[in-house]
C-alpha positions as a Markdown table, in Angstrom:
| # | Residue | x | y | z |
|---|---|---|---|---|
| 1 | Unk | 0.0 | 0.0 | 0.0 |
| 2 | Unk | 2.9 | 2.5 | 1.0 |
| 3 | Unk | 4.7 | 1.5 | -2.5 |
| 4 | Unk | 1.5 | 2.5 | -4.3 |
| 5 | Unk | 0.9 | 5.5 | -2.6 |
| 6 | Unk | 4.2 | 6.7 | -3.0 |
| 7 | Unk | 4.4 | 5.9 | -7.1 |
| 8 | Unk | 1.6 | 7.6 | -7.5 |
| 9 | Unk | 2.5 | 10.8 | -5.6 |
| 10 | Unk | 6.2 | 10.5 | -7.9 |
| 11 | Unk | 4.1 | 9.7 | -11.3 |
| 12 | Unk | 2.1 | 13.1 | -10.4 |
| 13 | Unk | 5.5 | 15.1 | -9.4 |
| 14 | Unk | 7.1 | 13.9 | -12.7 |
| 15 | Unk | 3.8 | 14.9 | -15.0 |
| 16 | Unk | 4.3 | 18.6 | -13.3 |
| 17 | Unk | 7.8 | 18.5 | -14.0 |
| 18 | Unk | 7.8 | 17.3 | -17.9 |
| 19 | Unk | 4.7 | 19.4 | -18.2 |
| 20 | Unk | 6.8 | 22.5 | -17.0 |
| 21 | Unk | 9.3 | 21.8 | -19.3 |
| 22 | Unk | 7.0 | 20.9 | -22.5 |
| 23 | Unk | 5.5 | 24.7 | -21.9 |
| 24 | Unk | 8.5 | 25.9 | -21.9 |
| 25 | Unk | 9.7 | 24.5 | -25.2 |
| 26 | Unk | 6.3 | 25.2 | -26.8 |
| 27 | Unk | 6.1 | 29.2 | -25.4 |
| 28 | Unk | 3.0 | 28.7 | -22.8 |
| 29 | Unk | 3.4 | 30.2 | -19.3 |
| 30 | Unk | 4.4 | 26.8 | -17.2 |
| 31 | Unk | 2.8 | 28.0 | -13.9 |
| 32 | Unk | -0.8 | 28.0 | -16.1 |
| 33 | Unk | 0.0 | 24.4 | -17.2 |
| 34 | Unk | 0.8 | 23.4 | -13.6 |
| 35 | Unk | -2.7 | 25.1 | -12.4 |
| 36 | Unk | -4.6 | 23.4 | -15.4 |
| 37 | Unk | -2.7 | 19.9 | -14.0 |
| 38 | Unk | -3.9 | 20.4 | -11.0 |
| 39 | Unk | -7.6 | 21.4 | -12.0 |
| 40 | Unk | -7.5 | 17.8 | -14.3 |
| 41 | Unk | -6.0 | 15.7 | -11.3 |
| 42 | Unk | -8.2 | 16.7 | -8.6 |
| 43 | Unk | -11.8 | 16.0 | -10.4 |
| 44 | Unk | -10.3 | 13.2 | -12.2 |
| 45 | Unk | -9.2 | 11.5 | -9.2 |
| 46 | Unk | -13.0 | 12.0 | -7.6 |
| 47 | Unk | -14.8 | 11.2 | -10.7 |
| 48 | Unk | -12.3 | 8.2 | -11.1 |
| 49 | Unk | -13.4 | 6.7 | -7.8 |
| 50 | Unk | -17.5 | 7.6 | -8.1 |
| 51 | Unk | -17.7 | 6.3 | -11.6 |
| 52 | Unk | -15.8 | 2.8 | -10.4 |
| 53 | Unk | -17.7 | 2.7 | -7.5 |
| 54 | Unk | -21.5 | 3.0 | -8.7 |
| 55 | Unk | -20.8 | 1.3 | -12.2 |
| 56 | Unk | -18.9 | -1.5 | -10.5 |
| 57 | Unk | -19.9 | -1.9 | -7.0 |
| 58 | Unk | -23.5 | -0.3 | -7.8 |
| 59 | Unk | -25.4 | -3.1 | -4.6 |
| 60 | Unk | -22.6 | -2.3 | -2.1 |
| 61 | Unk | -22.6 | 1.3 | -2.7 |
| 62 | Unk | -26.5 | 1.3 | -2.1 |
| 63 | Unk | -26.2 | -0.8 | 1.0 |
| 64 | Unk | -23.0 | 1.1 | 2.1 |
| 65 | Unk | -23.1 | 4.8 | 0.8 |
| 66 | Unk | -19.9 | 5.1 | 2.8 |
| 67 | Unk | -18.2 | 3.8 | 0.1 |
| 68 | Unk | -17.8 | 7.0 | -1.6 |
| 69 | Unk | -16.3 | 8.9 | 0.1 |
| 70 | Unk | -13.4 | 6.1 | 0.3 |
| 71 | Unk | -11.6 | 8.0 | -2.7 |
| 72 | Unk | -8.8 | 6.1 | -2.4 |
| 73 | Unk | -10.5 | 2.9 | -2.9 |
| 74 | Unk | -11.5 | 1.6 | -6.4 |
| 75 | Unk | -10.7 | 4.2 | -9.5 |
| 76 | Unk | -11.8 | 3.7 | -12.9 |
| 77 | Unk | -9.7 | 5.2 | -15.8 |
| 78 | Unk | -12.5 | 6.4 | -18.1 |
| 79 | Unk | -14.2 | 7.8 | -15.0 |
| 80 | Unk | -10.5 | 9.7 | -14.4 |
| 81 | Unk | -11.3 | 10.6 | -18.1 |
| 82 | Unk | -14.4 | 12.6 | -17.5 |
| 83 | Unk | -13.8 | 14.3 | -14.5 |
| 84 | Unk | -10.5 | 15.3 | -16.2 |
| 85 | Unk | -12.3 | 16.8 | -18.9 |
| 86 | Unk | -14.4 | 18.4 | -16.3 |
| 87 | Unk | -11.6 | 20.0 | -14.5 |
| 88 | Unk | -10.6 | 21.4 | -17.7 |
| 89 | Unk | -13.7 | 23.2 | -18.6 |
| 90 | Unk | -13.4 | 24.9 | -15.0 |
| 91 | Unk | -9.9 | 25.6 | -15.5 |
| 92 | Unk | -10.8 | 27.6 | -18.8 |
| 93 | Unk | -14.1 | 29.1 | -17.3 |
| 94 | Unk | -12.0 | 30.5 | -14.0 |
| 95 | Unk | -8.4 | 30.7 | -15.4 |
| 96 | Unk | -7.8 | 30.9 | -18.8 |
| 97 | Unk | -11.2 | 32.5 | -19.4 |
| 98 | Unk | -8.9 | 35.3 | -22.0 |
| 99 | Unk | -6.6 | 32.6 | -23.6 |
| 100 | Unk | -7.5 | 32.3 | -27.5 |
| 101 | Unk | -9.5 | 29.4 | -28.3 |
| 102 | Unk | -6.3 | 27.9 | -30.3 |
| 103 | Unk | -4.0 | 28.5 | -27.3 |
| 104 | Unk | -6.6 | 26.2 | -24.8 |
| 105 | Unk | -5.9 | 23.4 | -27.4 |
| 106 | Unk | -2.3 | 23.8 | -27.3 |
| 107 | Unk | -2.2 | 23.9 | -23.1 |
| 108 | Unk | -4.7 | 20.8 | -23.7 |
| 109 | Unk | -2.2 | 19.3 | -26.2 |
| 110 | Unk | 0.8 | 19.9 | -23.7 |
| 111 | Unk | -1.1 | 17.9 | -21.0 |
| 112 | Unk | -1.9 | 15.2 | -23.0 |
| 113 | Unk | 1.5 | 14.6 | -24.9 |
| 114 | Unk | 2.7 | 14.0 | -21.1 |
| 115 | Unk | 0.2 | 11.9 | -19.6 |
| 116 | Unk | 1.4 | 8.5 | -21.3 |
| 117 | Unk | 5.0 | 9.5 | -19.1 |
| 118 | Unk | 3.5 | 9.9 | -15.9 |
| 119 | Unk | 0.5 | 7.1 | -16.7 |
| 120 | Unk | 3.2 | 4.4 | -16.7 |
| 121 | Unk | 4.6 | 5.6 | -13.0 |
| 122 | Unk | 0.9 | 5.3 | -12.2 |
| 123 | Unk | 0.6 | 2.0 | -14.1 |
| 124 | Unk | 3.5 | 0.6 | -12.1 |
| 125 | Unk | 2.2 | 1.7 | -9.2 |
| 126 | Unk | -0.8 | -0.9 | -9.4 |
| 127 | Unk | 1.2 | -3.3 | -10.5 |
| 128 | Unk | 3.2 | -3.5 | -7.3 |
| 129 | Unk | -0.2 | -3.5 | -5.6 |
| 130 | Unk | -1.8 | -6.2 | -8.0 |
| 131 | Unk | -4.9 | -4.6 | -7.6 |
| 132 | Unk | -6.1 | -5.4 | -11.2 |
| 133 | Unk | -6.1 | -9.6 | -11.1 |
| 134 | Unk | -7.7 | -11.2 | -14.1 |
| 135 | Unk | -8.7 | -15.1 | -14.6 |
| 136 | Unk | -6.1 | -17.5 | -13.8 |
| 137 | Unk | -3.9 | -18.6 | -16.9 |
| 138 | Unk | -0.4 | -20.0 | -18.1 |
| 139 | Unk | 0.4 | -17.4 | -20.1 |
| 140 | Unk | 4.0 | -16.3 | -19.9 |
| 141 | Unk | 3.3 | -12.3 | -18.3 |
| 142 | Unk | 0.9 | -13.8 | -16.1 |
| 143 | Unk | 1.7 | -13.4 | -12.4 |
| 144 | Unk | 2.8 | -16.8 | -11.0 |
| 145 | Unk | 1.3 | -18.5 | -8.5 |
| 146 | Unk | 3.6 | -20.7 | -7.4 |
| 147 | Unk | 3.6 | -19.5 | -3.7 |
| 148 | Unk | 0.9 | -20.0 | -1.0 |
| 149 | Unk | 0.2 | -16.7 | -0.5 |
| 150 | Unk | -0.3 | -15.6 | -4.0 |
| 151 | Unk | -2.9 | -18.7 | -4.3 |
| 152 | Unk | -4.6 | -17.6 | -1.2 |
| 153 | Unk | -4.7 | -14.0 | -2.9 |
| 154 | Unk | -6.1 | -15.3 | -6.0 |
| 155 | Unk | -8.4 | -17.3 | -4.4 |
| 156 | Unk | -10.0 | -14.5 | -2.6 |
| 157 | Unk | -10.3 | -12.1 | -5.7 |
| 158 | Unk | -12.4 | -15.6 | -7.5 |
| 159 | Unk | -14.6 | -15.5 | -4.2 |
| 160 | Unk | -15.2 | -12.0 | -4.0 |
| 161 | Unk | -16.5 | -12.5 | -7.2 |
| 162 | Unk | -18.7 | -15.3 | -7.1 |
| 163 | Unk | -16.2 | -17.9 | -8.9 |
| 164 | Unk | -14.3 | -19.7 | -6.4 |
| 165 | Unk | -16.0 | -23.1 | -8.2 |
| 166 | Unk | -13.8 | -21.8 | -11.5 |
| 167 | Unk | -10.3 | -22.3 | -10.3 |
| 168 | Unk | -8.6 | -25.6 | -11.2 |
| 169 | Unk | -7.3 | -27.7 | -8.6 |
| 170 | Unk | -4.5 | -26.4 | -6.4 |
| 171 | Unk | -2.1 | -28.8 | -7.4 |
| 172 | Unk | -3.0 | -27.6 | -10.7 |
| 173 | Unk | -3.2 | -23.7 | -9.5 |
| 174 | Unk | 0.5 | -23.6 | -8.5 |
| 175 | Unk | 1.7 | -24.4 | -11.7 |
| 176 | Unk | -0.4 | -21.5 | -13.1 |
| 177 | Unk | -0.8 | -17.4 | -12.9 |
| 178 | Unk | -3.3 | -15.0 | -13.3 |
| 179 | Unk | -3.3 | -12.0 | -15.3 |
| 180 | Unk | -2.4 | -8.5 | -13.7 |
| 181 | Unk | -4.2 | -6.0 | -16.1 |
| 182 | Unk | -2.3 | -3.0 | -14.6 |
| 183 | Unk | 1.3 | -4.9 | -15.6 |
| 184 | Unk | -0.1 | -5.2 | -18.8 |
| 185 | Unk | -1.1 | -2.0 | -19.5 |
| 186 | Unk | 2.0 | -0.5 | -17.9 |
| 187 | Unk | 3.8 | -2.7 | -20.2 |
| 188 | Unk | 1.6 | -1.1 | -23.7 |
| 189 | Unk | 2.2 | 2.5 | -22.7 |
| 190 | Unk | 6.0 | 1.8 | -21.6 |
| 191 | Unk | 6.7 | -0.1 | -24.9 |
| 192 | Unk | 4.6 | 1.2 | -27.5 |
| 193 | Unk | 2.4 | 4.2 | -26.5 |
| 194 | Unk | 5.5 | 6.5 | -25.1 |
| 195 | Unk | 7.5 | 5.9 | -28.0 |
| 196 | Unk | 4.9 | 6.3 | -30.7 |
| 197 | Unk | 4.3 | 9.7 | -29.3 |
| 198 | Unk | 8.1 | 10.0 | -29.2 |
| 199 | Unk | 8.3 | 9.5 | -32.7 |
| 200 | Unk | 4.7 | 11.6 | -33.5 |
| 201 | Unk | 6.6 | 14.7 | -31.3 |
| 202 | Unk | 9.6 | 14.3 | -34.3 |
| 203 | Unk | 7.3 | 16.7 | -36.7 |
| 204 | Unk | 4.4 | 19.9 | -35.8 |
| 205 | Unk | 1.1 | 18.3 | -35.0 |
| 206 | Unk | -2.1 | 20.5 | -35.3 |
| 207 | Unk | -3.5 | 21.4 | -31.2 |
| 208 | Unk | -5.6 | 18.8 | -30.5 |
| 209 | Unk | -3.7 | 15.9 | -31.9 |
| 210 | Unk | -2.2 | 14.3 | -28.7 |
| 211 | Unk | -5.9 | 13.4 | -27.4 |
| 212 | Unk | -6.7 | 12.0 | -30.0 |
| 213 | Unk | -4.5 | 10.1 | -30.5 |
| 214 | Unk | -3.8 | 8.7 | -26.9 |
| 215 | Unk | -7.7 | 7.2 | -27.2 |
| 216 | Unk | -6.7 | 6.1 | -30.2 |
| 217 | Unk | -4.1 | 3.8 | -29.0 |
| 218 | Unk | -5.4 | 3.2 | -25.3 |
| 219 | Unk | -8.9 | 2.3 | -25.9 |
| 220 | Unk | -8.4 | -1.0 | -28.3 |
| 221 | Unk | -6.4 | -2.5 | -26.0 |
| 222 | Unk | -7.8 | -1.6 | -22.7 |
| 223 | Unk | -10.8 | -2.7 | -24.3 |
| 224 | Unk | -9.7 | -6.4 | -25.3 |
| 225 | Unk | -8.3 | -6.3 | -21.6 |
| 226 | Unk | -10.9 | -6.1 | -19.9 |
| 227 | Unk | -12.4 | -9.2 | -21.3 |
| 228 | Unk | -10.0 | -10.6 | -18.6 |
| 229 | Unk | -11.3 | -9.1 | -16.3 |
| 230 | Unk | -12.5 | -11.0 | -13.2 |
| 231 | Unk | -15.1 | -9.7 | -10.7 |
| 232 | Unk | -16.3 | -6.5 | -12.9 |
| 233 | Unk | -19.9 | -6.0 | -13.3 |
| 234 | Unk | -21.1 | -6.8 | -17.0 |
| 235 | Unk | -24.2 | -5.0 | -18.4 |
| 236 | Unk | -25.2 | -6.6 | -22.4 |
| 237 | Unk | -22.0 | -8.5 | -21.9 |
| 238 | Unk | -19.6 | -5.7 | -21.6 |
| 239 | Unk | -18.3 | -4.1 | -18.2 |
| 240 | Unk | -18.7 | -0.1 | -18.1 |
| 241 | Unk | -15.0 | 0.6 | -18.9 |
| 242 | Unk | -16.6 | -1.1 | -22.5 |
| 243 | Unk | -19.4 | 0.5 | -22.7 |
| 244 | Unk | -17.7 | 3.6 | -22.2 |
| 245 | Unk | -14.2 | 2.7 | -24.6 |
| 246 | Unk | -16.8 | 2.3 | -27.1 |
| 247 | Unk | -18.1 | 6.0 | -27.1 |
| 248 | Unk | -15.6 | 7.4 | -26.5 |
| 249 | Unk | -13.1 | 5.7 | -29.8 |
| 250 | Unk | -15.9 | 7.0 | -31.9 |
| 251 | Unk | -15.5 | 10.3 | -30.7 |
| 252 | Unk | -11.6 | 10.3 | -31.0 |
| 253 | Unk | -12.0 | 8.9 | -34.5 |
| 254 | Unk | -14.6 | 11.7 | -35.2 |
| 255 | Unk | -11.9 | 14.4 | -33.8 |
| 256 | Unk | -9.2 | 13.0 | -36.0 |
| 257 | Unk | -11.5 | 13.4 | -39.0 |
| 258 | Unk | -12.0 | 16.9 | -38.0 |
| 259 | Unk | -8.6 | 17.6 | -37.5 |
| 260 | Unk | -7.8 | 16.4 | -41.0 |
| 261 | Unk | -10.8 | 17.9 | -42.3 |
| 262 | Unk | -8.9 | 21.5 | -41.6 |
| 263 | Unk | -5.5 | 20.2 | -42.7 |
């Protein structure tokens, strides 16, 4: 728990940090970036942990409303999306209300070419905690379970969610692992989303392009993820973080067809 804590507090100091410095290098005031951070983390942070809670949990949170206010308990990334965007509508109502409309993109472009940096901090951070486990499975990234206590860990994530009858016999088990969803995904955005904006950042991009395309590249594969998932609700088959990937992948495709549509 400390570990987590702590690689989340340095993933948030090093996005303030790179997004100083990509300010600097693109001529926007770096103490306005550092507000706007600040105004996306908070009510990302909160909407993170509301949306998980009453899309995921929605019978516990009925019968235990103090569940909300447990922020630091069960976040959702698309939920961090929204209140995100949130935060930067009231940044540009309160603090940028005179900035051009072109100069909000490139402020919004400048947090969003960093995010992928700081996101794999943040990744790593839950995958010390292993606080993503999918289904149990002898693939080679899996997490092994070879030890008692990571069977008895396993074990209680399958009865929390309904399934203990699913897990093969522990003689069987201990030859086996389960997934851990946030190594995965810290793996994607170390190997491939942080260079390919590396390489994107190697010629001018219009304001608007590095939101567009993080979705692009995020929201396949956190999609396909999350069929592994293991105790998330499922409404028509899909959990919420589906539902919502879906929507919001047609949007970024839309804003890329904008973007192009104005050269």
């Amino acid at each position: 728990m400390y570990a987590f804590g702590a690689l989340v507090a340095v993933s948030i100091l090093a996005g303030s940090a790179l997004l100083s410095r990509r300010c600097r290098s693109r001529g926007l005031d770096p103490d306005l970036g550092t507000d706007l951070l600040f105004y996306v983390l908070i009510p990302g942070f909160l909407a993170a942990h509301l949306y998980a809670v009453l899309a995921y949990f929605p019978r516990e949170a009925w019968e235990n409303p103090l569940l909300l206010l447990k922020v630091w308990e069960n976040i959702s990334s698309f939920g961090g999306f929204a209140g995100g965007l949130f935060g930067l509508w009231l940044f540009f109502r309160r603090r940028g209300a005179d900035l051009p409309a072109g100069t909000r993109w490139r402020y919004l472009d400048a947090v969003a070419y960093v995010f992928p940096f700081a996101w794999i901090i943040g990744r790593l951070a839950c995958t010390v905690a292993h606080d993503h486990p999918g289904t149990v499975t002898t693939f080679p990234l899996a997490v092994s379970l070879k030890t008692a206590e990571a069977r008895a860990y396993i074990a209680s994530a399958y009865q929390a969610a309904g399934r203990l009858n699913e897990l093969p016999a522990p003689s069987r088990l201990a030859g086996m692992g389960f997934h851990d969803l946030g190594f995965y995904e810290f793996l994607y955005t170390l190997l491939v989303i942080a260079p390919a904006f590396l390489v994107l950042d190697r010629r001018p991009r219009p304001p608007g392009f590095y939101p567009i395309a993080f979705l692009l590249l995020y929201v396949p594969v956190r999609f396909a993820l999350d069929f592994l998932r293991l105790s998330d609700a499922r409404y028509l088959g899909l959990t919420p973080a589906q539902h919502a990937g879906i929507a919001v992948f047609a949007l970024a495709v839309w804003g890329l067809r904008f973007l192009r549509a104005r050269g």
